[in-house]
C-alpha positions in Angstrom: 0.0 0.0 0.0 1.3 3.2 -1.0 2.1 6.1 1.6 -0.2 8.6 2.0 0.2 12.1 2.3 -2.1 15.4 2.5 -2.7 19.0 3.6 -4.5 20.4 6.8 -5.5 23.8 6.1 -4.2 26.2 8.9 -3.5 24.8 12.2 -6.1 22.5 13.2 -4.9 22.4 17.2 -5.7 26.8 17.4 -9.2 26.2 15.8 -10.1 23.3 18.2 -8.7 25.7 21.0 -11.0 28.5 19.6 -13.8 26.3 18.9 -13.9 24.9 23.0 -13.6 28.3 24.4 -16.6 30.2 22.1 -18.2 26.3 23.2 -17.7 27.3 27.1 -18.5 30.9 26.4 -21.5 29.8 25.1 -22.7 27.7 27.6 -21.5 30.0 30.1 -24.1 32.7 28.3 -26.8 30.0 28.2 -26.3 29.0 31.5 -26.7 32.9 32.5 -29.8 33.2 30.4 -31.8 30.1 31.6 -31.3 31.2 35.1 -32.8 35.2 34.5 -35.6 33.4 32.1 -36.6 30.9 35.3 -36.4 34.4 37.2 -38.3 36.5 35.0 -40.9 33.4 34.8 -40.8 33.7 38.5 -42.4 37.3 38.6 -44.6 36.9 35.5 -46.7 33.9 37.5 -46.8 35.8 40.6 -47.4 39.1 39.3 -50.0 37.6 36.6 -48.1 39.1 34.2 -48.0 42.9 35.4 -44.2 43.5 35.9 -45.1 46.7 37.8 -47.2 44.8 40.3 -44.7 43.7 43.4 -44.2 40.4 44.5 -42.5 39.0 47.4 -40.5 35.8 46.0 -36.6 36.2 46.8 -35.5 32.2 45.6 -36.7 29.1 44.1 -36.5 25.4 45.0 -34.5 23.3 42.7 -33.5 19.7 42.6 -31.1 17.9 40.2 -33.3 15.5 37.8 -31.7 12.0 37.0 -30.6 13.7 33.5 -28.6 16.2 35.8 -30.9 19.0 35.4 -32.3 21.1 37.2 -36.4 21.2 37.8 -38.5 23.3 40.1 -40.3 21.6 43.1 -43.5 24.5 43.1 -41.8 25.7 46.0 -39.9 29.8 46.8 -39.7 31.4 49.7 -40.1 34.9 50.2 -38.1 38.0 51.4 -38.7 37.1 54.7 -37.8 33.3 54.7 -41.6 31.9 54.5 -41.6 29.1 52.4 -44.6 28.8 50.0 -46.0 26.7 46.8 -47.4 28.2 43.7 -49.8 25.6 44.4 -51.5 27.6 47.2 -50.4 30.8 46.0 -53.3 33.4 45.7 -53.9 33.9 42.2 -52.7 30.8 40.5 -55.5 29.0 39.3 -53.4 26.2 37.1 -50.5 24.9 39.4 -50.3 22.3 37.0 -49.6 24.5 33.7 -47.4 26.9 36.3 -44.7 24.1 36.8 -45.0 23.4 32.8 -43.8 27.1 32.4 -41.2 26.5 34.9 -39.6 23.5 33.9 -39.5 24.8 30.2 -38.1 27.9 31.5 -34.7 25.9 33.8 -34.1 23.5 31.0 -30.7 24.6 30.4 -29.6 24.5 34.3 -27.7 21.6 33.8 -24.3 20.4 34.3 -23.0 22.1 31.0 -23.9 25.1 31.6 -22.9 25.0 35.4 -20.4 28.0 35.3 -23.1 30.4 34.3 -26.0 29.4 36.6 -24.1 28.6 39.7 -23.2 32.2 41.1 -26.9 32.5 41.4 -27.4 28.7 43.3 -27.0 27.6 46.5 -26.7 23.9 47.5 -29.1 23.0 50.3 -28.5 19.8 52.6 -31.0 16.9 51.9 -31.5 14.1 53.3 -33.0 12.7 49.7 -30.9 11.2 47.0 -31.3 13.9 44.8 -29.7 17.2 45.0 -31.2 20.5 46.5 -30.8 24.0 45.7 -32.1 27.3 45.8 -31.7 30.0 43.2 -31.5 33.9 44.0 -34.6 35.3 42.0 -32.8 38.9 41.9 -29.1 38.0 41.6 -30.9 35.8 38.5 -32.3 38.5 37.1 -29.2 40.8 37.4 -27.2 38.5 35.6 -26.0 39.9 31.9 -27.7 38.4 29.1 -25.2 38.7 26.6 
């Protein structure tokens, strides 16, 4: 069998290099985003849609799915530590379709996109096998979107 020879255009290690980091920069920006989406999602239910209206939420529950992700329990607590559902929640009259909007809105808090969520997430203990947190509603929604 003949030797074989060819060309690699450019240098092939510097573009994998550039192609991980914009890859980490981009989760790091989706990470950021999904967090200030489940944040703004936040206010929208509790406010019924009025951003002007106040609300009193400060975090939200979180625990890790078996696909590493992270879902919302129902549960936040407000300002003042009291923990509540959205289930009993004056004002929301479809829990069920609530937690739909929720879950849709923290799809990309997962283990990918770690670096750009986490600043905003607190571990909780648990005594459960899954994993506990608690995401800062404001900090979330400080976070820059670009």
């Amino acid at each position: 069998m003949p030797a074989q020879t060819y060309t690699v255009p450019g240098d092939p290690r510097a573009a994998a290099d550039q192609a991980a980091e914009a890859a980490r920069n981009a989760n790091d920006r989706l990470g950021r985003t999904a967090a200030a989406a489940l944040a703004a999602a936040v206010r929208d239910i509790l406010t019924m849609r009025d951003d002007t209206r106040p609300f009193d939420a400060a975090h939200i529950e979180l625990v890790e799915s078996e696909f590493a992700s992270l879902t919302p329990t129902g549960r936040y607590w407000t300002a003042d530590g009291t923990a509540q559902t959205f289930a009993d929640t004056e004002g929301v009259t479809d829990p069920d379709a609530v937690m739909w909007e929720l879950r849709e809105e923290s799809a990309y808090l997962e283990e990918a996109t770690r670096d750009g969520w986490s600043p905003v997430v607190t571990e909780l203990p648990s005594t459960a096998e899954q994993r506990t947190y608690r995401l800062d509603l404001a900090a979330a929604a400080a976070l820059p979107l670009d």
